[in-house]
VEXGU-394518 format. One record per residue (C-alpha): residue in three letters; x, y, z. Coordinates in nm, 3 decimals, always signed. Example, Ala and Ser with C-alpha at 12.3 -4.5 7.8 and 13.67 -1.06 7.14 Angstrom:
// VEXGU-394518
<site><residuo>ala</residuo><X>+1.230</X><Y>-0.450</Y><Z>+0.780</Z></site>
<site><residuo>ser</residuo><X>+1.367</X><Y>-0.106</Y><Z>+0.714</Z></site>
This chain:
// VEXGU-394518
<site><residuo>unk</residuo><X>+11.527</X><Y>+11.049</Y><Z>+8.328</Z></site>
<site><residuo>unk</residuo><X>+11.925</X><Y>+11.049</Y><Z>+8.374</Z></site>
<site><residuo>unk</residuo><X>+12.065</X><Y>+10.712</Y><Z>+8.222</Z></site>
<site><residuo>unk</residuo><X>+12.410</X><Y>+10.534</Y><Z>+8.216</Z></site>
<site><residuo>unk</residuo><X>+12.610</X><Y>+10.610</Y><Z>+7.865</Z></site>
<site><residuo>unk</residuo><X>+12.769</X><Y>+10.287</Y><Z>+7.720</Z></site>
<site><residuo>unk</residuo><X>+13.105</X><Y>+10.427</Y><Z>+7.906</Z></site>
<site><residuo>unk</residuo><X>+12.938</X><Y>+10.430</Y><Z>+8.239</Z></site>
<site><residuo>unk</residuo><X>+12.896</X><Y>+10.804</Y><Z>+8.271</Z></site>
<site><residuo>unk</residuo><X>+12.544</X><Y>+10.964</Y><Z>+8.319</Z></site>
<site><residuo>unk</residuo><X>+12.334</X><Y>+11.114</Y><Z>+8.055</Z></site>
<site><residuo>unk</residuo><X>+12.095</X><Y>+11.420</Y><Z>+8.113</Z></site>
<site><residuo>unk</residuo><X>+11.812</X><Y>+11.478</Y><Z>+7.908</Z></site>
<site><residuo>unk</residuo><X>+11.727</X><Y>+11.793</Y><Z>+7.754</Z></site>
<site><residuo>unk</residuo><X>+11.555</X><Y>+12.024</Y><Z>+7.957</Z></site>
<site><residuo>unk</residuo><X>+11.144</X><Y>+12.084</Y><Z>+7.897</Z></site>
<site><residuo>unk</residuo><X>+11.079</X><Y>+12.324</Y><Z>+7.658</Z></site>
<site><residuo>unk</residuo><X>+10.788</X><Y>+12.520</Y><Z>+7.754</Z></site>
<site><residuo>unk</residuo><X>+10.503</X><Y>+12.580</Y><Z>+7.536</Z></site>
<site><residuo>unk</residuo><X>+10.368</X><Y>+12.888</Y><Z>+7.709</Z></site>
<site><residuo>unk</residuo><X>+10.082</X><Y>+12.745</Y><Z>+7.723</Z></site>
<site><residuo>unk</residuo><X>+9.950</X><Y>+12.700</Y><Z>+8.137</Z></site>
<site><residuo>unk</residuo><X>+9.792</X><Y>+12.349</Y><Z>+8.112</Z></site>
<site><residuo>unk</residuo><X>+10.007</X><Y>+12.208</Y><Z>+7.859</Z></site>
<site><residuo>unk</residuo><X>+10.309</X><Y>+12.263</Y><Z>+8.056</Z></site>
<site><residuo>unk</residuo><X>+10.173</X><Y>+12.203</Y><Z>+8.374</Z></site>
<site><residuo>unk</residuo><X>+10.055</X><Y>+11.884</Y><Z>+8.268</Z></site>
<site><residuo>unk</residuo><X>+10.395</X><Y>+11.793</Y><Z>+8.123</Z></site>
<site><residuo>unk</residuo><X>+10.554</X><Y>+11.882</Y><Z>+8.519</Z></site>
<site><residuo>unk</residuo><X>+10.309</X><Y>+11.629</Y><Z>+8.633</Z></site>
<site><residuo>unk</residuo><X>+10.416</X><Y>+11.336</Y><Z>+8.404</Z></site>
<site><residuo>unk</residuo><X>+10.792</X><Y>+11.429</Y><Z>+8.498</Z></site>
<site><residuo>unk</residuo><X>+10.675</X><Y>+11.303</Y><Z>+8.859</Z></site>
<site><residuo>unk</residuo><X>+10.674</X><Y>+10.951</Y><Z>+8.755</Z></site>
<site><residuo>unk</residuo><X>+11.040</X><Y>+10.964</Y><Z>+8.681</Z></site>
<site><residuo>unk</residuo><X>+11.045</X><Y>+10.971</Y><Z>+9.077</Z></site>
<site><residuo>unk</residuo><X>+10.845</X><Y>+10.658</Y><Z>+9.065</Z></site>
<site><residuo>unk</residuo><X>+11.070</X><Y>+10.426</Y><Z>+8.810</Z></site>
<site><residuo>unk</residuo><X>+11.443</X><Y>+10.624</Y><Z>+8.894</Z></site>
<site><residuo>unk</residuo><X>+11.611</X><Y>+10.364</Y><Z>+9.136</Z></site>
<site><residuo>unk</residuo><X>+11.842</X><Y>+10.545</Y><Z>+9.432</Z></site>
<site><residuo>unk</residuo><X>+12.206</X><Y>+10.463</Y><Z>+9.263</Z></site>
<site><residuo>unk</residuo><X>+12.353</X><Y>+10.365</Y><Z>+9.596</Z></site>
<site><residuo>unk</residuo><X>+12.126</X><Y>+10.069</Y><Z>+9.576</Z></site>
<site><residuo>unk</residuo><X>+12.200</X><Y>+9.968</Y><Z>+9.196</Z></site>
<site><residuo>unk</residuo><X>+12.555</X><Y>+9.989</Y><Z>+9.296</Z></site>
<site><residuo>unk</residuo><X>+12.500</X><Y>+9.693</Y><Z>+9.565</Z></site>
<site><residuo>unk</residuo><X>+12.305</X><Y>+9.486</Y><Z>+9.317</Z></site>
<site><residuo>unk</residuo><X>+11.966</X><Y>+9.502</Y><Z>+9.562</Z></site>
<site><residuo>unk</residuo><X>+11.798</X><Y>+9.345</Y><Z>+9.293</Z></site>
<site><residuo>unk</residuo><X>+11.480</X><Y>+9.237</Y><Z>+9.433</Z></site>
<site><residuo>unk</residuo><X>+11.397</X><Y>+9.527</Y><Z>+9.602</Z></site>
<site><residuo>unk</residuo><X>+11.529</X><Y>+9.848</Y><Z>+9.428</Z></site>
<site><residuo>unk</residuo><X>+11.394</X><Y>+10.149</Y><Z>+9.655</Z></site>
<site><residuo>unk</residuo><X>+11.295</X><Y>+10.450</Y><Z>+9.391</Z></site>
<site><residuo>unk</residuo><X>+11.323</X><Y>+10.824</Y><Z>+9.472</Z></site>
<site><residuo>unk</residuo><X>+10.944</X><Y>+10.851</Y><Z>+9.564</Z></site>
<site><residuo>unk</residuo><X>+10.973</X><Y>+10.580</Y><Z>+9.778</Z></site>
<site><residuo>unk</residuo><X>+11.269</X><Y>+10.731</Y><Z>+9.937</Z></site>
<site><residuo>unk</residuo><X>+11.071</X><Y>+11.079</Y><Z>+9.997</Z></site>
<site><residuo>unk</residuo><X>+10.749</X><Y>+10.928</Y><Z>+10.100</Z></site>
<site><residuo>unk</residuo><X>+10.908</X><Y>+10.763</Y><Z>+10.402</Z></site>
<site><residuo>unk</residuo><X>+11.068</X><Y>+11.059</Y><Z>+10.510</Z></site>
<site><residuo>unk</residuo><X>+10.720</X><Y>+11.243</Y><Z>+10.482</Z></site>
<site><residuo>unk</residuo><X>+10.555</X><Y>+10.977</Y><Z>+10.727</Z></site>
<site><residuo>unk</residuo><X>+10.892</X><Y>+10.988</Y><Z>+10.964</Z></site>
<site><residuo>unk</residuo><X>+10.827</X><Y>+11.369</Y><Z>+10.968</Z></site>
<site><residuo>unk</residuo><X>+10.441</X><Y>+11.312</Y><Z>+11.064</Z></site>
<site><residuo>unk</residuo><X>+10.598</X><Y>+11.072</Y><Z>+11.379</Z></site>
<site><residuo>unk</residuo><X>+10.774</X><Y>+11.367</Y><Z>+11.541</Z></site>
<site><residuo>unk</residuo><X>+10.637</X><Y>+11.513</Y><Z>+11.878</Z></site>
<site><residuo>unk</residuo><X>+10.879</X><Y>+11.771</Y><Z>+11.882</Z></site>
<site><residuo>unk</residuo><X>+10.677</X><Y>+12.105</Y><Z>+11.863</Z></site>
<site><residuo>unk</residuo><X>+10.956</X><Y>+12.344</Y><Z>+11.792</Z></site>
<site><residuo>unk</residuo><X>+11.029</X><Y>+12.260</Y><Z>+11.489</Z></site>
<site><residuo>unk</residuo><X>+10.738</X><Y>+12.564</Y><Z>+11.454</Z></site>
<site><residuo>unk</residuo><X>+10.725</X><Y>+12.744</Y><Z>+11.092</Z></site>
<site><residuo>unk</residuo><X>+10.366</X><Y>+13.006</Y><Z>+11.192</Z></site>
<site><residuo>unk</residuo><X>+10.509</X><Y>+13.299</Y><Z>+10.931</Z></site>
<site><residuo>unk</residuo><X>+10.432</X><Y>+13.047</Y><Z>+10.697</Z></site>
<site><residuo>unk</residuo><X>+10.208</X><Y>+12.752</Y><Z>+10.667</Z></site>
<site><residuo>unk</residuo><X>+10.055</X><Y>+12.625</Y><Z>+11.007</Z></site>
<site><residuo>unk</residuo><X>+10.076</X><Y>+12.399</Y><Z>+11.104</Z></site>
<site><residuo>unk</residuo><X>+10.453</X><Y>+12.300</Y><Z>+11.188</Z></site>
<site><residuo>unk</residuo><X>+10.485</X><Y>+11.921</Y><Z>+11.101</Z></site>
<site><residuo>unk</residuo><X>+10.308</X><Y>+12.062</Y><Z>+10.725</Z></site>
<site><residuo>unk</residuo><X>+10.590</X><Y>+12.279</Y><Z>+10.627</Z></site>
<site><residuo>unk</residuo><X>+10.849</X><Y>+11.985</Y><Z>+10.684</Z></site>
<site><residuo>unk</residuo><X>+10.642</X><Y>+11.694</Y><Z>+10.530</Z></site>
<site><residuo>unk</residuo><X>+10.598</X><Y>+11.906</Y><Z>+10.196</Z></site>
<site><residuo>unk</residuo><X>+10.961</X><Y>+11.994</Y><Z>+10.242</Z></site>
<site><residuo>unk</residuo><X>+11.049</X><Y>+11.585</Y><Z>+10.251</Z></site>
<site><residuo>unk</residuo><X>+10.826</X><Y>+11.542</Y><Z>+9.947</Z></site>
<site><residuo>unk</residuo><X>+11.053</X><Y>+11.817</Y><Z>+9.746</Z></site>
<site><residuo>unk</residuo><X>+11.305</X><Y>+11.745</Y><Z>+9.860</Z></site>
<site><residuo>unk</residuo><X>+11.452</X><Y>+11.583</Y><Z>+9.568</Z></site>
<site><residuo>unk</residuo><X>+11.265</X><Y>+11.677</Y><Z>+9.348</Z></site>
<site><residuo>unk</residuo><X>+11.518</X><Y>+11.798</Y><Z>+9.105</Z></site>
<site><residuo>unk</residuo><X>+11.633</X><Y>+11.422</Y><Z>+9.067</Z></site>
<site><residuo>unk</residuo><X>+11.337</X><Y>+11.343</Y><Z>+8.817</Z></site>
<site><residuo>unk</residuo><X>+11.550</X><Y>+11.561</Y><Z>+8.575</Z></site>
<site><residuo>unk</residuo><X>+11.865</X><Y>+11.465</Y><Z>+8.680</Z></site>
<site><residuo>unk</residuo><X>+11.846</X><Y>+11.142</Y><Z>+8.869</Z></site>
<site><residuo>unk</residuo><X>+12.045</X><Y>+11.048</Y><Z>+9.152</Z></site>
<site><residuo>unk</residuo><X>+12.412</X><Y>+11.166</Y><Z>+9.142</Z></site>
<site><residuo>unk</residuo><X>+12.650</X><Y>+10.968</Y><Z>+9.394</Z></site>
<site><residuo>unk</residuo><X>+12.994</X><Y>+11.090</Y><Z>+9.466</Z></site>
<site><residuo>unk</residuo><X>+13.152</X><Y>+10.811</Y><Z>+9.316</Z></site>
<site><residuo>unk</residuo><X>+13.036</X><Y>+10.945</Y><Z>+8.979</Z></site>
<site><residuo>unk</residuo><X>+13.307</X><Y>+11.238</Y><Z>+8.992</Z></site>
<site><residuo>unk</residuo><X>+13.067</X><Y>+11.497</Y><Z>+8.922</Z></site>
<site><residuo>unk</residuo><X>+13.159</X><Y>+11.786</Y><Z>+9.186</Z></site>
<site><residuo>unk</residuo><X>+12.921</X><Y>+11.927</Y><Z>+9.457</Z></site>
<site><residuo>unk</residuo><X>+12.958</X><Y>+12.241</Y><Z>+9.268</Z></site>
<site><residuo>unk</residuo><X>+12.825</X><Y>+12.132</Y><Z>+8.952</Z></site>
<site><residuo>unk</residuo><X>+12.525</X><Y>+11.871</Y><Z>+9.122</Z></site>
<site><residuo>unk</residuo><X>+12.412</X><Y>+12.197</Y><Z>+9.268</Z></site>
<site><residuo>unk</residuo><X>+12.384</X><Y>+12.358</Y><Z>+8.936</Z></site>
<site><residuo>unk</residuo><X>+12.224</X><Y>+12.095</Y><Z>+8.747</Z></site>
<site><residuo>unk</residuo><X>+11.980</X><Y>+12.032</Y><Z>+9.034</Z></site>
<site><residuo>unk</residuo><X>+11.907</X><Y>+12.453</Y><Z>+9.039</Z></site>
<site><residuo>unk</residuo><X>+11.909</X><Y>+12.415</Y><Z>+8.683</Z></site>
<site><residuo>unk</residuo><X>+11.593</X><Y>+12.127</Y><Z>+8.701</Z></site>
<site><residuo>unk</residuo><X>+11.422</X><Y>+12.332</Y><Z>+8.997</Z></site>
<site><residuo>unk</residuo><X>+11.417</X><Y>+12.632</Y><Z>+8.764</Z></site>
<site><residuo>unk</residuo><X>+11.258</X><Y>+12.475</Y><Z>+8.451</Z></site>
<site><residuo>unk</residuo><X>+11.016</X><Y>+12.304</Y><Z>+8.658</Z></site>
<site><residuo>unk</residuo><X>+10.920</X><Y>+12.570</Y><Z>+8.853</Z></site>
<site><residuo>unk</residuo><X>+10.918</X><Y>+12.862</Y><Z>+8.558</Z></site>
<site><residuo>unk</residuo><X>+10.869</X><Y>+12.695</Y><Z>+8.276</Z></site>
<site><residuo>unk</residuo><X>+10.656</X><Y>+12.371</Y><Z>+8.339</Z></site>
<site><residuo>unk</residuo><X>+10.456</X><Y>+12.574</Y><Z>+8.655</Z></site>
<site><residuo>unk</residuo><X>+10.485</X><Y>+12.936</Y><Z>+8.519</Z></site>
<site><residuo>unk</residuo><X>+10.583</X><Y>+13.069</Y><Z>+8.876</Z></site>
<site><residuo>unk</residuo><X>+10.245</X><Y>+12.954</Y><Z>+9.001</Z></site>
<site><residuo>unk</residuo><X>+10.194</X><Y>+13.045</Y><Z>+9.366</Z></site>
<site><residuo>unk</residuo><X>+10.194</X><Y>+12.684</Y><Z>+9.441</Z></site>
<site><residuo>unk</residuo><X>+10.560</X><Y>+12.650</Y><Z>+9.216</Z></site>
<site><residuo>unk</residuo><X>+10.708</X><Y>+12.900</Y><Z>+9.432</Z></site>
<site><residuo>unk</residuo><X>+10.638</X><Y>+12.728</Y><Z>+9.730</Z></site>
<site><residuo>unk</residuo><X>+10.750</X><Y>+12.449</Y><Z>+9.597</Z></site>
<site><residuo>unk</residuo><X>+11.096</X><Y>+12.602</Y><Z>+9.527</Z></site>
<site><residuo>unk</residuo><X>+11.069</X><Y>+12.755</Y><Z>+9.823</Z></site>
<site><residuo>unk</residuo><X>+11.080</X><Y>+12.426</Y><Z>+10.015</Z></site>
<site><residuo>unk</residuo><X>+11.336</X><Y>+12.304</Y><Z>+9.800</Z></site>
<site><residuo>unk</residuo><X>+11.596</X><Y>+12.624</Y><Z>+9.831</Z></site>
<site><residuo>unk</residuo><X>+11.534</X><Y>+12.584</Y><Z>+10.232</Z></site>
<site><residuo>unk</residuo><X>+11.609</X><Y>+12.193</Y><Z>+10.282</Z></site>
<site><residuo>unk</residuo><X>+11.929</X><Y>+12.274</Y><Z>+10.006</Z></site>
<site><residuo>unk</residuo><X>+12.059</X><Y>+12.592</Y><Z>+10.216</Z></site>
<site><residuo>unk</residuo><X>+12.036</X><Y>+12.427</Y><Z>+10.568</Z></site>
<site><residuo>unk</residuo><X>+11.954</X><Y>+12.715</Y><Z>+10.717</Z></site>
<site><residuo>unk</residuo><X>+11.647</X><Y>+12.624</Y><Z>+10.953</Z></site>
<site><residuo>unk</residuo><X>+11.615</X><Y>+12.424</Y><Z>+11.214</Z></site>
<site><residuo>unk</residuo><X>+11.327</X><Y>+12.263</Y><Z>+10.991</Z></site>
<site><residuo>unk</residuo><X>+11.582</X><Y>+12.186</Y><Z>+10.682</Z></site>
<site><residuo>unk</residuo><X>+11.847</X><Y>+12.029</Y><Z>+10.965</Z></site>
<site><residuo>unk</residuo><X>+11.538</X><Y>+11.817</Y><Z>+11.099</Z></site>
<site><residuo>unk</residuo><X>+11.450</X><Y>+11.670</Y><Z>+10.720</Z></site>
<site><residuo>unk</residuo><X>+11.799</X><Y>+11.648</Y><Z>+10.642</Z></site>
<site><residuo>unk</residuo><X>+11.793</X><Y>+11.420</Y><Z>+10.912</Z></site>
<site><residuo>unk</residuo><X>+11.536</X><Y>+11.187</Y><Z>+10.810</Z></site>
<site><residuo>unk</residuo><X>+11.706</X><Y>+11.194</Y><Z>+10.488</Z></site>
<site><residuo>unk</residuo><X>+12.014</X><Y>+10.998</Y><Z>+10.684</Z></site>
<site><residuo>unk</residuo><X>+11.774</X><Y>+10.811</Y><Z>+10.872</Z></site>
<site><residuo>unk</residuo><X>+11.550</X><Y>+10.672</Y><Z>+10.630</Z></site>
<site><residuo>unk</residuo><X>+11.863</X><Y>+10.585</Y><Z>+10.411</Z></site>
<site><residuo>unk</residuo><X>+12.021</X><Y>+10.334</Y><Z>+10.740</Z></site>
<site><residuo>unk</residuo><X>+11.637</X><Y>+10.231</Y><Z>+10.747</Z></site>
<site><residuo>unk</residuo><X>+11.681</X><Y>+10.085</Y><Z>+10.380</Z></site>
<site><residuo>unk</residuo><X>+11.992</X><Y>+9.972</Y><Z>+10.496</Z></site>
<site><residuo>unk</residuo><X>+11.851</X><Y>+9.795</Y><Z>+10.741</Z></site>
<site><residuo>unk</residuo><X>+11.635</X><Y>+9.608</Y><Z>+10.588</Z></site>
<site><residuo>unk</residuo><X>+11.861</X><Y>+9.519</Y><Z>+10.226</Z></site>
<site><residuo>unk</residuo><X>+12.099</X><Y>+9.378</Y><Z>+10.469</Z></site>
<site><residuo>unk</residuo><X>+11.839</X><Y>+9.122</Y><Z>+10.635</Z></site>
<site><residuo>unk</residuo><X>+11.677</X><Y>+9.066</Y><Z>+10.288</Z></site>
<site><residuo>unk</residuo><X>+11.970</X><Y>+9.006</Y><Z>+10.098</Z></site>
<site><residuo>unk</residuo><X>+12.212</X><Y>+8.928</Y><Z>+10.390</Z></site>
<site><residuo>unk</residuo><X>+12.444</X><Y>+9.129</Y><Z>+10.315</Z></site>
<site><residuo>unk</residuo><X>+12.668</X><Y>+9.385</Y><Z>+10.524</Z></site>
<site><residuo>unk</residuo><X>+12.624</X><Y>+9.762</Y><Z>+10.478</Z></site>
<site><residuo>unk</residuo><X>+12.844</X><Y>+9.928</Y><Z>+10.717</Z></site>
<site><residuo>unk</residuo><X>+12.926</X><Y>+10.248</Y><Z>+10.518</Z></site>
<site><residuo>unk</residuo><X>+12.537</X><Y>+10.372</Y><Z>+10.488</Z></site>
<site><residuo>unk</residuo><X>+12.529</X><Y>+10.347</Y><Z>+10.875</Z></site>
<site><residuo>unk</residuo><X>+12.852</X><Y>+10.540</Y><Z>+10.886</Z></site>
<site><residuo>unk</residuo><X>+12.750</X><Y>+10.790</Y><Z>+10.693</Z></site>
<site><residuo>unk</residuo><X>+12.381</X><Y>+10.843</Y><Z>+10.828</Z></site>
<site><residuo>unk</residuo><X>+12.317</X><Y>+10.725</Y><Z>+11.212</Z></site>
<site><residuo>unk</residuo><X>+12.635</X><Y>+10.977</Y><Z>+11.369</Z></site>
<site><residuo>unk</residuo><X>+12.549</X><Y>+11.288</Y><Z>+11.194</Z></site>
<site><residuo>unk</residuo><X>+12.220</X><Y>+11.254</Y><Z>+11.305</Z></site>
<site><residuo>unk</residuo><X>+12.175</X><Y>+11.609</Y><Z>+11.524</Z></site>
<site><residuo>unk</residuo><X>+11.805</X><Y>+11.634</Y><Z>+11.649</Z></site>
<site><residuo>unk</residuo><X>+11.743</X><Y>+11.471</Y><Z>+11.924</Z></site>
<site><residuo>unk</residuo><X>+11.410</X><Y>+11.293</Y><Z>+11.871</Z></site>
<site><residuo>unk</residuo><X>+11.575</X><Y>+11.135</Y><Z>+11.512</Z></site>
<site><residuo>unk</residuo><X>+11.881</X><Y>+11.067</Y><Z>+11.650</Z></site>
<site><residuo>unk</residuo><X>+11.705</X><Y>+10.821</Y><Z>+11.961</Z></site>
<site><residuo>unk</residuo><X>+11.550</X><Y>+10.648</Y><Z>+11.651</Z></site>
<site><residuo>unk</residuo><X>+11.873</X><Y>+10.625</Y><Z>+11.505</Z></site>
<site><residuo>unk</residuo><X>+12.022</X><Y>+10.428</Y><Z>+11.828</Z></site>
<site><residuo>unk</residuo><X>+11.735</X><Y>+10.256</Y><Z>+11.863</Z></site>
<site><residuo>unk</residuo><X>+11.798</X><Y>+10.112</Y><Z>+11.466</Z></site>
<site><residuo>unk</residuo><X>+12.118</X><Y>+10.083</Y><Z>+11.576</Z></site>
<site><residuo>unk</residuo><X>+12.043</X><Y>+9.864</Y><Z>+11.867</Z></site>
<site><residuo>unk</residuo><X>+11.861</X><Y>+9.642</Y><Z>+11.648</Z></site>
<site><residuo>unk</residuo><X>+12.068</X><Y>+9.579</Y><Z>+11.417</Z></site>
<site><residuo>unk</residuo><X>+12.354</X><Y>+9.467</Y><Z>+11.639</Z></site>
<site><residuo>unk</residuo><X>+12.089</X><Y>+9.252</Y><Z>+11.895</Z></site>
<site><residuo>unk</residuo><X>+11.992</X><Y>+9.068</Y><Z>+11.523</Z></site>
C-alpha cells in the first residue's frame, strides 16, 4: 500500500505485474483487498484518532449498509442490474477501490485533482485488466467505479452522498470518543448533502450533535 517517505511525501508501489496467467492474477487482486482492510483514512491519522483509526473498508462498508437504509425507489438502475438499491451498494463497495493501490490522497498532500485522477485510473486499470483479465465481473466493477467518479447519475450523486455522510458519522463519533472538536468534516460533508432522504439524516446528525 501507499506509505509516508522519510520527508513526509507519499510513496506508490509498483504496479502488479501480471502473469497472464487467470488464477494467479486473480488471486493476487484478491490479496490487494486487504490493503483496504489495514490502509487507515489519512484525515483521521492527521487528527491523531489513535484508538480508533477507521480503514478504507470500514469506510465503504458503512456506506453499503446506509445505501441498503434508503426507501427512496427512484434511485431505479432496470437497464442494468435489478434491483435498484444493488447497483448503488456494489457501487459504495468500489467505490474506492483504487485506494488499495494508491491509498488515501488528502488535499493537503499537494498532489492535484488532475493527477489523483490518473493514478486512481491508473490502479482501476491494472486491477481490472491485468489482475481480472477484463472478466465480465471486472468490467462491472470498473463500471461502478467510472459512474460514482463521473457523477453523472442520479445513483453516483446518491453514493457520493453517503460518502459525505458517513465521513460526519465518523466525525461524530471521534469527537465524543476522543472529545475533541471536528468542525471542518461537518463543513465539508452535512451542506453539500443534495438528496433528500441523506440530507434529513444529515440534520438529524446534526441535531445531535449540537443537543450533546
Amino acid at each position: 500500500m501507499a506509505e509516508q517517505s522519510s520527508s513526509g511525501k507519499r510513496v506508490f508501489p509498483p504496479l502488479y505485474v501480471p502473469t497472464g496467467d487467470v488464477d494467479t492474477d486473480r488471486l493476487a487482486f484478491f490479496h490487494v483487498l486487504e490493503r483496504l482492510k489495514t490502509q487507515k483514512r489519512t484525515g483521521w491519522i492527521n487528527r491523531n484518532a489513535r484508538s480508533s483509526f477507521c480503514s478504507i473498508a470500514d469506510h465503504m462498508y458503512r456506506m453499503a449498509i446506509l445505501a441498503m437504509c434508503t426507501s427512496d425507489a427512484s434511485l431505479d438502475i432496470s437497464k442494468r442490474v435489478p434491483p435498484f438499491l444493488f447497483w448503488c451498494v456494489l457501487m459504495c463497495v468500489v467505490h474506492d477501490l483504487a485506494e488499495a493501490q494508491v491509498g488515501d490522497i488528502t488535499p493537503s498532500e499537494g498532489i492535484s485533482k488532475e493527477e489523483k485522477r490518473r493514478l486512481e485510473s491508473e490502479a482501476m486499470h491494472n486491477f481490472v485488466y491485468d489482475m481480472l483479465h477484463g472478466s465480465e465481473a471486472a468490467l462491472k466493477i470498473e463500471a461502478l467505479w467510472r459512474e460514482y467518479e463521473e457523477q453523472k447519475t442520479k445513483e453516483a450523486r446518491f453514493v457520493k452522498d453517503l460518502d459525505r455522510l458517513e465521513m460526519a458519522l465518523q466525525a461524530r463519533e471521534y469527537e465524543k470518543e476522543h472529545c475533541r472538536h471536528l468542525q471542518d468534516f461537518f463543513d465539508s460533508s452535512l451542506p453539500l448533502l443534495r438528496h433528500d432522504e441523506v440530507r434529513g439524516w444529515g440534520e438529524a446528525l446534526d441535531r445531535e450533535r449540537r443537543g450533546a
